[in-house]
PDB file with one MODEL, atoms N, CA, C and O in Angstrom:
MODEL        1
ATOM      1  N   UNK A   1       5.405  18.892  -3.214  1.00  0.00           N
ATOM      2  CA  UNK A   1       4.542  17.737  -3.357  1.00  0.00           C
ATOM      3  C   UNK A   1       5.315  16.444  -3.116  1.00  0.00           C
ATOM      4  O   UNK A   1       4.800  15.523  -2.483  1.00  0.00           O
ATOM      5  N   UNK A   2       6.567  16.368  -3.626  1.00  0.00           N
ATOM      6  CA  UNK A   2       7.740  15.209  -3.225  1.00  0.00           C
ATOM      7  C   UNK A   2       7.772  14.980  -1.504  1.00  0.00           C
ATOM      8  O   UNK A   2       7.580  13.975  -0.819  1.00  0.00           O
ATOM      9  N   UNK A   3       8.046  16.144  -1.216  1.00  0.00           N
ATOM     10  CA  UNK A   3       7.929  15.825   0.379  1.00  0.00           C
ATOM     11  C   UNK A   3       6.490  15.126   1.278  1.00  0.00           C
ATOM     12  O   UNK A   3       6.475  14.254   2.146  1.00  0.00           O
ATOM     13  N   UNK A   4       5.463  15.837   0.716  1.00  0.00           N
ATOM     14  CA  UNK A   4       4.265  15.049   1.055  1.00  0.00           C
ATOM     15  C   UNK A   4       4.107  13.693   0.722  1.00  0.00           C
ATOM     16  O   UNK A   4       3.648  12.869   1.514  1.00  0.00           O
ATOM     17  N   UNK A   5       4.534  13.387  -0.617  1.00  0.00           N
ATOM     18  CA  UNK A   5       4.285  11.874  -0.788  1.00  0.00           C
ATOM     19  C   UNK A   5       5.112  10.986  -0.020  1.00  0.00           C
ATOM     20  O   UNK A   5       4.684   9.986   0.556  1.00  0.00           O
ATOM     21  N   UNK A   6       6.578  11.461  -0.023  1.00  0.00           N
ATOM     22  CA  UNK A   6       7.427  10.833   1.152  1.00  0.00           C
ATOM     23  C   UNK A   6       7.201  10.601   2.394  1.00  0.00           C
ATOM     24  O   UNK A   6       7.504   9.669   3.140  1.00  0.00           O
ATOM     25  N   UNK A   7       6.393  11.963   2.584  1.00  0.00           N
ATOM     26  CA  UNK A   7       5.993  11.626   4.481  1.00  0.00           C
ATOM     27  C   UNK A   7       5.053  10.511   4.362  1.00  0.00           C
ATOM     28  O   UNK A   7       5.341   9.473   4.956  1.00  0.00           O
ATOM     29  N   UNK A   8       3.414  10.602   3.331  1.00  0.00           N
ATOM     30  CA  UNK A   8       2.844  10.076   3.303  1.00  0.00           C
ATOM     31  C   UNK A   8       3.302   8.189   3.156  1.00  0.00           C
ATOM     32  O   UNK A   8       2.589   7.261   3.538  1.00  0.00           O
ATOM     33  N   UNK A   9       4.669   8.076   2.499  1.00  0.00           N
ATOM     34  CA  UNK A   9       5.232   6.684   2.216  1.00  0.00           C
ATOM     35  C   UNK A   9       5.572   6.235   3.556  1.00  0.00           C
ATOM     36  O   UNK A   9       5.178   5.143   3.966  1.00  0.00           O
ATOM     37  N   UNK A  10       6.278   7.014   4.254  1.00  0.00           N
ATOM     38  CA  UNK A  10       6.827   6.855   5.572  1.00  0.00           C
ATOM     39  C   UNK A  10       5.772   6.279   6.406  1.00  0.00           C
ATOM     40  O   UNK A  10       6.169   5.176   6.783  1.00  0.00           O
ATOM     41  N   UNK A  11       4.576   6.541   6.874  1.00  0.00           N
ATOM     42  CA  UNK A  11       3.349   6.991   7.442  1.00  0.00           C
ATOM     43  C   UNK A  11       2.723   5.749   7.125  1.00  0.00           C
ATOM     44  O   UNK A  11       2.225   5.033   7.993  1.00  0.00           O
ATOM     45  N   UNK A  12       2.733   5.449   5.816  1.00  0.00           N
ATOM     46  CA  UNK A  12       2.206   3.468   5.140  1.00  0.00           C
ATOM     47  C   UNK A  12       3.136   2.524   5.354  1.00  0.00           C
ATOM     48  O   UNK A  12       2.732   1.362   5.401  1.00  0.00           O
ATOM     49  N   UNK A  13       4.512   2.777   5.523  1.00  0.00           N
ATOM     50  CA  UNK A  13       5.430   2.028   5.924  1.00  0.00           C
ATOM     51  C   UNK A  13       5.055   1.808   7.163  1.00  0.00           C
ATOM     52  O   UNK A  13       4.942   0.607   7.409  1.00  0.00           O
ATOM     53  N   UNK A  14       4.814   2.531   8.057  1.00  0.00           N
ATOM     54  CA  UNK A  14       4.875   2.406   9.482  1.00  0.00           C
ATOM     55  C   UNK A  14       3.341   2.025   9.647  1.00  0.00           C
ATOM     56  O   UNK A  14       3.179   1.661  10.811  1.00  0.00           O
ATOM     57  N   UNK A  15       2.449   1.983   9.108  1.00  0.00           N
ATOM     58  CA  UNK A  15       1.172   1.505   9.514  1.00  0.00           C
ATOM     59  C   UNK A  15       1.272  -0.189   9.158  1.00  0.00           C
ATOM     60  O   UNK A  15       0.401  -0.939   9.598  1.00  0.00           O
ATOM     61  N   UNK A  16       2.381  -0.706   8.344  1.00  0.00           N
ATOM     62  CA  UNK A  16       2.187  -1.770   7.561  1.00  0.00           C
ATOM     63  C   UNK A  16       3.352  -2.683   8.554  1.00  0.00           C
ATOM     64  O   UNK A  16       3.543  -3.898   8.526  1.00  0.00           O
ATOM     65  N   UNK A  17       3.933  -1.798   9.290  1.00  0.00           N
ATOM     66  CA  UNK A  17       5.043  -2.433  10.447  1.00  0.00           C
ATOM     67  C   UNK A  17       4.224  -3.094  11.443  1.00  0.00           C
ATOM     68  O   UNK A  17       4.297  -4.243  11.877  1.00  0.00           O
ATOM     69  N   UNK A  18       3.087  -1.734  11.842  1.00  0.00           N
ATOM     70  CA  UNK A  18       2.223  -2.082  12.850  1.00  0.00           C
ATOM     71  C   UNK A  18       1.504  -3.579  12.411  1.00  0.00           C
ATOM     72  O   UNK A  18       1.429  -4.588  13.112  1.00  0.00           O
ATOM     73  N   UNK A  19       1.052  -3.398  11.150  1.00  0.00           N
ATOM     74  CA  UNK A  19      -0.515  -4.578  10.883  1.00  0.00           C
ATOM     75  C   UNK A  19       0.379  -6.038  10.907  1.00  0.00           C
ATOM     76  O   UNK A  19      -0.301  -7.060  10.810  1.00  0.00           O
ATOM     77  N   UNK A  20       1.857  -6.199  11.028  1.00  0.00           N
ATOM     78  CA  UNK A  20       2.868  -7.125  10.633  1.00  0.00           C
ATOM     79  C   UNK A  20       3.012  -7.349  11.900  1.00  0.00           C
ATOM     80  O   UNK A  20       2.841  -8.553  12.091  1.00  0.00           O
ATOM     81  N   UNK A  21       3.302  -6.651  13.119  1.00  0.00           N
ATOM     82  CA  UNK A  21       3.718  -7.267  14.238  1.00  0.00           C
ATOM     83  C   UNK A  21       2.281  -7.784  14.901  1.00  0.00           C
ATOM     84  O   UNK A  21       2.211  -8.648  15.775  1.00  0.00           O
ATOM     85  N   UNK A  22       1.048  -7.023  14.262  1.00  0.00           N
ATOM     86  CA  UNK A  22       0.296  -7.201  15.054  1.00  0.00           C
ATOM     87  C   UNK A  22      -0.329  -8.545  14.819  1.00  0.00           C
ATOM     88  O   UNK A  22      -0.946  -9.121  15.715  1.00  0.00           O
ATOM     89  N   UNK A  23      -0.167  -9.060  13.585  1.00  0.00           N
ATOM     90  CA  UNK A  23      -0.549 -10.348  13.228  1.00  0.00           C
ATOM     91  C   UNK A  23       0.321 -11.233  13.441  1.00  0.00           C
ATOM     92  O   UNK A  23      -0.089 -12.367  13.191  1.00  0.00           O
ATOM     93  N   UNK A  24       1.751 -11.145  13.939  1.00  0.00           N
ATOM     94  CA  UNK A  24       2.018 -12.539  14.691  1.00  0.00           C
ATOM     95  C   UNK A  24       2.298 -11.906  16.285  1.00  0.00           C
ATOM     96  O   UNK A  24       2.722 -12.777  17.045  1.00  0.00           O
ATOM     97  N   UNK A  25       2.183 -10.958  16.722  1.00  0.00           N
ATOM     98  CA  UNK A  25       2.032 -10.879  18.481  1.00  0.00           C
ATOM     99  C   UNK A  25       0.890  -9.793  18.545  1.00  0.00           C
ATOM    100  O   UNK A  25       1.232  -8.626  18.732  1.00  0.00           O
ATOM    101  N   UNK A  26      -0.862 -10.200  18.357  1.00  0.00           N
ATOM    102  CA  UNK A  26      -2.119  -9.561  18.828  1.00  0.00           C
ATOM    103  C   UNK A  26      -1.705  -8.579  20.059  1.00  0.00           C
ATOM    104  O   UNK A  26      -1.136  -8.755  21.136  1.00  0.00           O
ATOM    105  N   UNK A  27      -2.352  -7.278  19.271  1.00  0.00           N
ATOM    106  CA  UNK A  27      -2.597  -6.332  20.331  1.00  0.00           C
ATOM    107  C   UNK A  27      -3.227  -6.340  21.478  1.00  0.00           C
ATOM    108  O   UNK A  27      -3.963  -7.315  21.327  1.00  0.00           O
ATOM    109  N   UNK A  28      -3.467  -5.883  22.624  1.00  0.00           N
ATOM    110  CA  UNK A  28      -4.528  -6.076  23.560  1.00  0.00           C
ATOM    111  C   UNK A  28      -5.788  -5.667  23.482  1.00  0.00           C
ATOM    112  O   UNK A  28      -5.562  -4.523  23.090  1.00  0.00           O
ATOM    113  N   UNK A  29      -6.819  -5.726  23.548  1.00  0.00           N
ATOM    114  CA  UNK A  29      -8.174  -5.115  23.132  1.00  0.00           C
ATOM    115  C   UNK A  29      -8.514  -4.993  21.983  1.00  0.00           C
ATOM    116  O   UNK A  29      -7.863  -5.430  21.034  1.00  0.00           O
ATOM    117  N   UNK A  30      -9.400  -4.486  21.912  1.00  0.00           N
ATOM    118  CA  UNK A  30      -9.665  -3.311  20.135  1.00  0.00           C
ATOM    119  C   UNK A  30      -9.043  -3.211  19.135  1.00  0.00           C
ATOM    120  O   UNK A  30      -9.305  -3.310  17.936  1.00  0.00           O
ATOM    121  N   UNK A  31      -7.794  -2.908  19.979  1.00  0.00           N
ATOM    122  CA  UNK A  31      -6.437  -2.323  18.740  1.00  0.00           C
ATOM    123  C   UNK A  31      -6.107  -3.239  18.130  1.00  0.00           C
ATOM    124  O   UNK A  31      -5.301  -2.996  17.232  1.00  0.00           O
ATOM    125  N   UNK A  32      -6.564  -4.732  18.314  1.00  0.00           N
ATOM    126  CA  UNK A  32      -6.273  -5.652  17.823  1.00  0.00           C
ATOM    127  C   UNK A  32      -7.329  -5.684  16.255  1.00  0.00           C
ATOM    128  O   UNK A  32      -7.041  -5.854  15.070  1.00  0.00           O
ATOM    129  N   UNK A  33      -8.367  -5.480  16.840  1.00  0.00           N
ATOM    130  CA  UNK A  33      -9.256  -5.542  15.700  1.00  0.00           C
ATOM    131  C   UNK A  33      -9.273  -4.596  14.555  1.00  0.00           C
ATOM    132  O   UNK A  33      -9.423  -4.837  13.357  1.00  0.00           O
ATOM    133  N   UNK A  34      -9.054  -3.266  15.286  1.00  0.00           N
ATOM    134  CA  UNK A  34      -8.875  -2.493  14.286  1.00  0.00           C
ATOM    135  C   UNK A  34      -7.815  -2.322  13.762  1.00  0.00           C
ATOM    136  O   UNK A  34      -8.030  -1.667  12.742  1.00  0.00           O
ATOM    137  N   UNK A  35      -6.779  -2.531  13.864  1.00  0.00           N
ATOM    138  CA  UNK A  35      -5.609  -3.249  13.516  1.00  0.00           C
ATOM    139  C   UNK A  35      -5.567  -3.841  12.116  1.00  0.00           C
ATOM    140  O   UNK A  35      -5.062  -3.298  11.134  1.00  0.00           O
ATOM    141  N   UNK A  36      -6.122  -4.944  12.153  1.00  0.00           N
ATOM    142  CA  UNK A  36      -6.853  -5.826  11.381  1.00  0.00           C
ATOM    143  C   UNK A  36      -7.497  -5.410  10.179  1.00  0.00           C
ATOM    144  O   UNK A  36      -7.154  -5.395   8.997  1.00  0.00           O
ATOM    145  N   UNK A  37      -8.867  -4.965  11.009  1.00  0.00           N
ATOM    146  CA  UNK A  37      -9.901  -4.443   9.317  1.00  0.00           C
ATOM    147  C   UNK A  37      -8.819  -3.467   9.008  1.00  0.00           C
ATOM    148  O   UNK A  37      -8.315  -3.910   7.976  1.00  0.00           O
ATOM    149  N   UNK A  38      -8.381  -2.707   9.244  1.00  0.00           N
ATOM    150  CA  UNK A  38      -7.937  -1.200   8.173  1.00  0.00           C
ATOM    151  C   UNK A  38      -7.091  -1.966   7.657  1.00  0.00           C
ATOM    152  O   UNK A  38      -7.159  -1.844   6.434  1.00  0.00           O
ATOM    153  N   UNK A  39      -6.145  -2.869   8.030  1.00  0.00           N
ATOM    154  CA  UNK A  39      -5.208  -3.511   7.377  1.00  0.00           C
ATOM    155  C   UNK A  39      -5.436  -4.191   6.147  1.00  0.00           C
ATOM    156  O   UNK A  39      -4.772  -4.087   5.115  1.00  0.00           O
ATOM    157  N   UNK A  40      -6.936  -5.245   6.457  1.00  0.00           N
ATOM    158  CA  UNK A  40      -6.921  -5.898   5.050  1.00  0.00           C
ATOM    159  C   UNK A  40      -7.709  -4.848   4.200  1.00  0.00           C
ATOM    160  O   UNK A  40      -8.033  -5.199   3.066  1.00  0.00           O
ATOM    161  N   UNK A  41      -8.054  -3.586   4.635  1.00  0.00           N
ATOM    162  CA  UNK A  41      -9.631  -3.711   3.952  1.00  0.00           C
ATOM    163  C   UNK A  41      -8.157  -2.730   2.891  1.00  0.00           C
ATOM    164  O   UNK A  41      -8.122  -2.879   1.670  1.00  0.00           O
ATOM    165  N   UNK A  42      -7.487  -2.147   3.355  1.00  0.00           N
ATOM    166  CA  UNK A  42      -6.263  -1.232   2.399  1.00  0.00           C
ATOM    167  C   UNK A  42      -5.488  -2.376   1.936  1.00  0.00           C
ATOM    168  O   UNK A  42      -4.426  -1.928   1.505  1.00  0.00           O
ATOM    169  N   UNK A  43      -5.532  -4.007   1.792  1.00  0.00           N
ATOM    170  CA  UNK A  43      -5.200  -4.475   1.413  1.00  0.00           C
ATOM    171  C   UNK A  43      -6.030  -4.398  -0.128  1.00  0.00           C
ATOM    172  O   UNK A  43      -5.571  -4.001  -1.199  1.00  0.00           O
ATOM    173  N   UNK A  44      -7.497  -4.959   0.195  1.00  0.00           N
ATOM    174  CA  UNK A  44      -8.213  -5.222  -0.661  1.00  0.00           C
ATOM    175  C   UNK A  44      -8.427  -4.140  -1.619  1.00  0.00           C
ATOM    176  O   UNK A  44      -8.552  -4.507  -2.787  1.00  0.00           O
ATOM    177  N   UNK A  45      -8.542  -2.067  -1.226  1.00  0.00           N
ATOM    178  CA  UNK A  45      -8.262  -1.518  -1.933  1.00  0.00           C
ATOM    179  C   UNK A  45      -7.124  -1.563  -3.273  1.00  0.00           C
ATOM    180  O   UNK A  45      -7.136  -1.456  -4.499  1.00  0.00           O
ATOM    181  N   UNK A  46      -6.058  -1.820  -2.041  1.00  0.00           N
ATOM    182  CA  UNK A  46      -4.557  -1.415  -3.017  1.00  0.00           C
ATOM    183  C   UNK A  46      -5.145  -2.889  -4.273  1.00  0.00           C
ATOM    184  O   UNK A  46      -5.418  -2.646  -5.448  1.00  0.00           O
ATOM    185  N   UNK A  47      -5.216  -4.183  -3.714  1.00  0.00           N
ATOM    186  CA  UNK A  47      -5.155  -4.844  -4.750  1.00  0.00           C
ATOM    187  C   UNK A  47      -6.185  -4.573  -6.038  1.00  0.00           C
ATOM    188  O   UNK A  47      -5.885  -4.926  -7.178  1.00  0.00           O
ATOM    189  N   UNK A  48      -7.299  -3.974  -5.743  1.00  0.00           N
ATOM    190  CA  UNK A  48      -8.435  -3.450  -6.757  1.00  0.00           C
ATOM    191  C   UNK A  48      -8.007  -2.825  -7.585  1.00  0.00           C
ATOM    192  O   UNK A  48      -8.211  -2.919  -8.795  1.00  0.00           O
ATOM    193  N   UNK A  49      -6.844  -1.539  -6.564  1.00  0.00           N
ATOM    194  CA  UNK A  49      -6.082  -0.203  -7.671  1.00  0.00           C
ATOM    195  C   UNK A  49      -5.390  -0.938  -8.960  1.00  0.00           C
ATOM    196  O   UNK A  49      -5.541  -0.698 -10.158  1.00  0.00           O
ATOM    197  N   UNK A  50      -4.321  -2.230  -8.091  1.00  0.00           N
ATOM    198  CA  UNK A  50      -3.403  -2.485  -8.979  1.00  0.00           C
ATOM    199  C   UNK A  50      -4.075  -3.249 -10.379  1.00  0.00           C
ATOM    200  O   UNK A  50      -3.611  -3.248 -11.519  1.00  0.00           O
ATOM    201  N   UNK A  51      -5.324  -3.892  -9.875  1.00  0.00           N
ATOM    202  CA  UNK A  51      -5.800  -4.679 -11.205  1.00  0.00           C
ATOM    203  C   UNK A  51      -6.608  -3.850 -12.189  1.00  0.00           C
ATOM    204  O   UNK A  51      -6.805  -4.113 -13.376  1.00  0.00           O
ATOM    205  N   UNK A  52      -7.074  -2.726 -11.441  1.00  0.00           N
ATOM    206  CA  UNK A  52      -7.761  -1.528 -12.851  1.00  0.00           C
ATOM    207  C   UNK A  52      -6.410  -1.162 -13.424  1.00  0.00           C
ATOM    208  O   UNK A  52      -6.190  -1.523 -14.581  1.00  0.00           O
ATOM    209  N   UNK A  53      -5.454  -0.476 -12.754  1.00  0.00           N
ATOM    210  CA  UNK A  53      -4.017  -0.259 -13.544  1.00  0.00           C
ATOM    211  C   UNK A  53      -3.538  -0.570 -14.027  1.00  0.00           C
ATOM    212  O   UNK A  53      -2.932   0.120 -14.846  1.00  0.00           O
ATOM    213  N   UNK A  54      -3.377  -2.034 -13.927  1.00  0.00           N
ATOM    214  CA  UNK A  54      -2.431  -3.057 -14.581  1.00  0.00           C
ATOM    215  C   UNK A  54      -1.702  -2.681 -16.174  1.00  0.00           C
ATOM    216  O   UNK A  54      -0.579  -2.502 -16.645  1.00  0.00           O
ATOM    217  N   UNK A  55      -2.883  -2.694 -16.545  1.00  0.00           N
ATOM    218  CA  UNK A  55      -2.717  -2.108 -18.507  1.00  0.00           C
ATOM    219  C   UNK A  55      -1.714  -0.744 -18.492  1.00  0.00           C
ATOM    220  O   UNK A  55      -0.606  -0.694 -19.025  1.00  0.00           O
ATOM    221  N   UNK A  56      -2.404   0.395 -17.719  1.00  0.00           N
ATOM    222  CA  UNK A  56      -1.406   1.242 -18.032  1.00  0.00           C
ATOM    223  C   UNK A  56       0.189   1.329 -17.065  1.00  0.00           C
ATOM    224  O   UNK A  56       1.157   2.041 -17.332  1.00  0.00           O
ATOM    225  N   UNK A  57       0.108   0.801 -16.435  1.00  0.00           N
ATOM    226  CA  UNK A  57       1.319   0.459 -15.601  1.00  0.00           C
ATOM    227  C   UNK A  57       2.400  -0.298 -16.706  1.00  0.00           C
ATOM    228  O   UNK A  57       3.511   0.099 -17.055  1.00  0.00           O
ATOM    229  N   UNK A  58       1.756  -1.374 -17.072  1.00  0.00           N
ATOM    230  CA  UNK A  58       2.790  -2.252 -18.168  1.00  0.00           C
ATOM    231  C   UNK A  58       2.799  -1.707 -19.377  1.00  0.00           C
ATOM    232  O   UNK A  58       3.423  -2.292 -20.262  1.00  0.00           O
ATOM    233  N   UNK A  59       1.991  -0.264 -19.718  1.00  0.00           N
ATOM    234  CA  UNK A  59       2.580   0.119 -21.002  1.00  0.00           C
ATOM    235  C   UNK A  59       3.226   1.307 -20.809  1.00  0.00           C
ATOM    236  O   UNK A  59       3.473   2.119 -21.701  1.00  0.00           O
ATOM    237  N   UNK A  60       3.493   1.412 -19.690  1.00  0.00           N
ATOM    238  CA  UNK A  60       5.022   2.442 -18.922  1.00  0.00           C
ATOM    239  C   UNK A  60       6.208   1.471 -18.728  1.00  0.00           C
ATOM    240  O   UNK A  60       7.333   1.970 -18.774  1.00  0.00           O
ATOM    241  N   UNK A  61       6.119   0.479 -18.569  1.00  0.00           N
ATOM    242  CA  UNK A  61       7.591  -0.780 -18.331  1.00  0.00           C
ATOM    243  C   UNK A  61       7.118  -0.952 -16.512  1.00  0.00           C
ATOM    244  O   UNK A  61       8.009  -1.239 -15.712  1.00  0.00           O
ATOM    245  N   UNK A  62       6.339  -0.840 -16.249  1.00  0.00           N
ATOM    246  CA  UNK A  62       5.913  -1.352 -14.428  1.00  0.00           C
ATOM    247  C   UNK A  62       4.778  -2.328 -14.287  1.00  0.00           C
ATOM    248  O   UNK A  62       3.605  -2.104 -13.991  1.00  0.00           O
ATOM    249  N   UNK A  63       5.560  -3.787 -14.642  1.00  0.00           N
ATOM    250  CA  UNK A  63       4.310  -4.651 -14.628  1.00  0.00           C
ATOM    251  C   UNK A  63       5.091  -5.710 -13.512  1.00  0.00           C
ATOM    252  O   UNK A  63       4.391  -6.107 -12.581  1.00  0.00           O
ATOM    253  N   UNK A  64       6.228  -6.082 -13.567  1.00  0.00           N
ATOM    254  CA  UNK A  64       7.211  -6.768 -12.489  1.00  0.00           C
ATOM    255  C   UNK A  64       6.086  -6.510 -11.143  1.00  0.00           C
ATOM    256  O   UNK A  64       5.037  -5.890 -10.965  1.00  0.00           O
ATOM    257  N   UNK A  65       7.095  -7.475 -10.270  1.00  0.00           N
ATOM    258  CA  UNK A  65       6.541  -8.637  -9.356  1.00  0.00           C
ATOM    259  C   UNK A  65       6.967  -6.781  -8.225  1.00  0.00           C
ATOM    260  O   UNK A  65       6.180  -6.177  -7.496  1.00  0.00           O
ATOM    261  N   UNK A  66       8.656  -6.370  -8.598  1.00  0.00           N
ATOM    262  CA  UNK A  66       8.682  -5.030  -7.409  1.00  0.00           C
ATOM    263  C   UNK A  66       7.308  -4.028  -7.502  1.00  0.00           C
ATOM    264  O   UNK A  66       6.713  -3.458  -6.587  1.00  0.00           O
ATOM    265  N   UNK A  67       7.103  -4.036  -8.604  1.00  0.00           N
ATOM    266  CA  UNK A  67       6.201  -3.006  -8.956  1.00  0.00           C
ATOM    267  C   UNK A  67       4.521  -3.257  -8.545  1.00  0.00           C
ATOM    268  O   UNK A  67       3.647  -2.426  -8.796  1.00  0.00           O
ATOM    269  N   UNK A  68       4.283  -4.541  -7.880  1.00  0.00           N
ATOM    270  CA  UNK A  68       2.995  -5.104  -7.634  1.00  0.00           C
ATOM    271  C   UNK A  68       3.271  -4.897  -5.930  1.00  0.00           C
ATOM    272  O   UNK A  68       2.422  -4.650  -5.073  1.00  0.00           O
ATOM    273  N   UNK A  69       4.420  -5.043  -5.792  1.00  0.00           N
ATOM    274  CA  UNK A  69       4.483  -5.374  -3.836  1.00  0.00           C
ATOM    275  C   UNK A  69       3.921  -3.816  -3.728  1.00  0.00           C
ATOM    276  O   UNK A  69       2.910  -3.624  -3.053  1.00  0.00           O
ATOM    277  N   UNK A  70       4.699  -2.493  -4.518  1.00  0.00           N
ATOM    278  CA  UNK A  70       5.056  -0.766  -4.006  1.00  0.00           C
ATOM    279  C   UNK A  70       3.444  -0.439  -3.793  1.00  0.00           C
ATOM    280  O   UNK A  70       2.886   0.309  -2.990  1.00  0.00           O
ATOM    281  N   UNK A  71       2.822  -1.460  -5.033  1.00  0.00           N
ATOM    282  CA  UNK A  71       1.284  -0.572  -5.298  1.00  0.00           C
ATOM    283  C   UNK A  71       0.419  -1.125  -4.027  1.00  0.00           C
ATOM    284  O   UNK A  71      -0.340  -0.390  -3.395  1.00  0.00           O
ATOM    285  N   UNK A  72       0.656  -2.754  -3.673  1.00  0.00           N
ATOM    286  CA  UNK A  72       0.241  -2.748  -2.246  1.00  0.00           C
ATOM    287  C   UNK A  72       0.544  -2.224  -1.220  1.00  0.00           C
ATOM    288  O   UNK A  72      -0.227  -2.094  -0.268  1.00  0.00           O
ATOM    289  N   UNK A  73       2.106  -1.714  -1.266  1.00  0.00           N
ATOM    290  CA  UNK A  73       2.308  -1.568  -0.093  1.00  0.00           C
ATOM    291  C   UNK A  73       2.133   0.393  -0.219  1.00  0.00           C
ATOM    292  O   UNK A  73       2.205   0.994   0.853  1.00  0.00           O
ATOM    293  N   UNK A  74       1.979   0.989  -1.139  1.00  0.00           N
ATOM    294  CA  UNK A  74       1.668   2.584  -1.172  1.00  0.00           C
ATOM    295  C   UNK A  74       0.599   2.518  -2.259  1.00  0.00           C
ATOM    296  O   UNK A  74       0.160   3.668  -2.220  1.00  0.00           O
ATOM    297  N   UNK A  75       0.199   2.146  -2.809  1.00  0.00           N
ATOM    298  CA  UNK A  75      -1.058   2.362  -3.954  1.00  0.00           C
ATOM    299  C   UNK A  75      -1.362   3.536  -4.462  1.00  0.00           C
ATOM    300  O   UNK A  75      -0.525   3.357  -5.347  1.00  0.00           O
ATOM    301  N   UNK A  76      -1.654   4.247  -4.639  1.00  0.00           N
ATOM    302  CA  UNK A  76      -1.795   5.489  -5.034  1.00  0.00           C
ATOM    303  C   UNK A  76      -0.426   6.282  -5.420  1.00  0.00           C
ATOM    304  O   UNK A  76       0.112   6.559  -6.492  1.00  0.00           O
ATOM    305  N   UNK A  77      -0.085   6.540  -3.945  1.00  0.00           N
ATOM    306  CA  UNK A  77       1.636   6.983  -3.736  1.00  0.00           C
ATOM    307  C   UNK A  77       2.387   6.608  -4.622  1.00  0.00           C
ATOM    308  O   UNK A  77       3.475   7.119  -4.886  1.00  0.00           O
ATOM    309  N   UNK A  78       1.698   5.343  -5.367  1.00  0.00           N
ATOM    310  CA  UNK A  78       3.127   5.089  -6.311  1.00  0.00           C
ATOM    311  C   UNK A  78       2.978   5.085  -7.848  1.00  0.00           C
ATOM    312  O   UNK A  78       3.794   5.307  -8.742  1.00  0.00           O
ATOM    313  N   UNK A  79       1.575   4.736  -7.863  1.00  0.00           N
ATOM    314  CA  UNK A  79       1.593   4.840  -9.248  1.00  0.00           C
ATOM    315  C   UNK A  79       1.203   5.977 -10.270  1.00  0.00           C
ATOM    316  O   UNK A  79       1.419   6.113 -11.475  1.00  0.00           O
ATOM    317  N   UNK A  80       0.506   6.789  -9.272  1.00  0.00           N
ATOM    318  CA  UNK A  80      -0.137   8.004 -10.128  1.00  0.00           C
ATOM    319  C   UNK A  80       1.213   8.286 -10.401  1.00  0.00           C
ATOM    320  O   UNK A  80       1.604   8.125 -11.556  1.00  0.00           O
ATOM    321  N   UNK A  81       2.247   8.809  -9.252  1.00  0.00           N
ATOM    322  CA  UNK A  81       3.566   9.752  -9.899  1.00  0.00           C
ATOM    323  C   UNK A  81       3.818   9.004 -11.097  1.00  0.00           C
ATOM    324  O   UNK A  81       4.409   9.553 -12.027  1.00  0.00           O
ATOM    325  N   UNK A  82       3.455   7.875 -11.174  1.00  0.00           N
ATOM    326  CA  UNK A  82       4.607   7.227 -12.247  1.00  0.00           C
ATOM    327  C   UNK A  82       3.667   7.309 -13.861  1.00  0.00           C
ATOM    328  O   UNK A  82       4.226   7.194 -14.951  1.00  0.00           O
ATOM    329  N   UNK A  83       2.262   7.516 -13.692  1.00  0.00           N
ATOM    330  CA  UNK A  83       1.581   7.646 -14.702  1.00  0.00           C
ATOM    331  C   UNK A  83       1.626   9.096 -15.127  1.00  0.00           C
ATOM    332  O   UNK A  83       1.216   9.257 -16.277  1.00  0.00           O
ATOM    333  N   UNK A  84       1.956  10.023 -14.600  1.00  0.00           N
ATOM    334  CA  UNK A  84       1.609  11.503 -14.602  1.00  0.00           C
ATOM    335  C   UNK A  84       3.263  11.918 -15.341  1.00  0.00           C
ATOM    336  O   UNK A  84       3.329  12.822 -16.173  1.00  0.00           O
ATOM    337  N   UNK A  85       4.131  11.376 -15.043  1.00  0.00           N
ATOM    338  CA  UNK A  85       5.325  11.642 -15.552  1.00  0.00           C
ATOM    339  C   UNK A  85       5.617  11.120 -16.488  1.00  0.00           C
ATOM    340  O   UNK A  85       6.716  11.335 -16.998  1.00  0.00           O
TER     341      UNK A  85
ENDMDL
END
């Protein structure tokens, strides 16, 4: 299951490389747009996750500023492991 979440981190890293170059040098066509929505709209998820969580995140010791970027930038990926353990 470690290995899946890793690939899966890898996989959001690299989608989040893409939505970064693509917003200061636009793709050609489409890819531009869709680019875009999936980008913010997994923005607007992750930030939803982190504000239902918030409470139990900070009564594990993960309320810090690192611990707000991981949940945007992997959301799920990062916090369930850390609630489940």
């Amino acid at each position: 299951m470690d290995k899946f979440i890793a690939f899966n981190k890898l996989l959001l890293l690299g989608f989040w490389l893409v939505f970064i170059v693509n917003v200061f040098m636009p793709f050609e066509g489409a890819m531009d747009q869709w680019v875009m929505l999936i980008g913010i709209a997994m923005l607007s998820v992750h930030l939803i996750e982190f504000v239902v969580m918030r409470k139990q995140l900070r009564s594990r010791g993960h309320s810090g500023l690192m611990n707000f970027a991981r949940v945007m930038l992997f959301g799920l990926l990062y916090w369930k492991p850390l609630l489940r353990g």
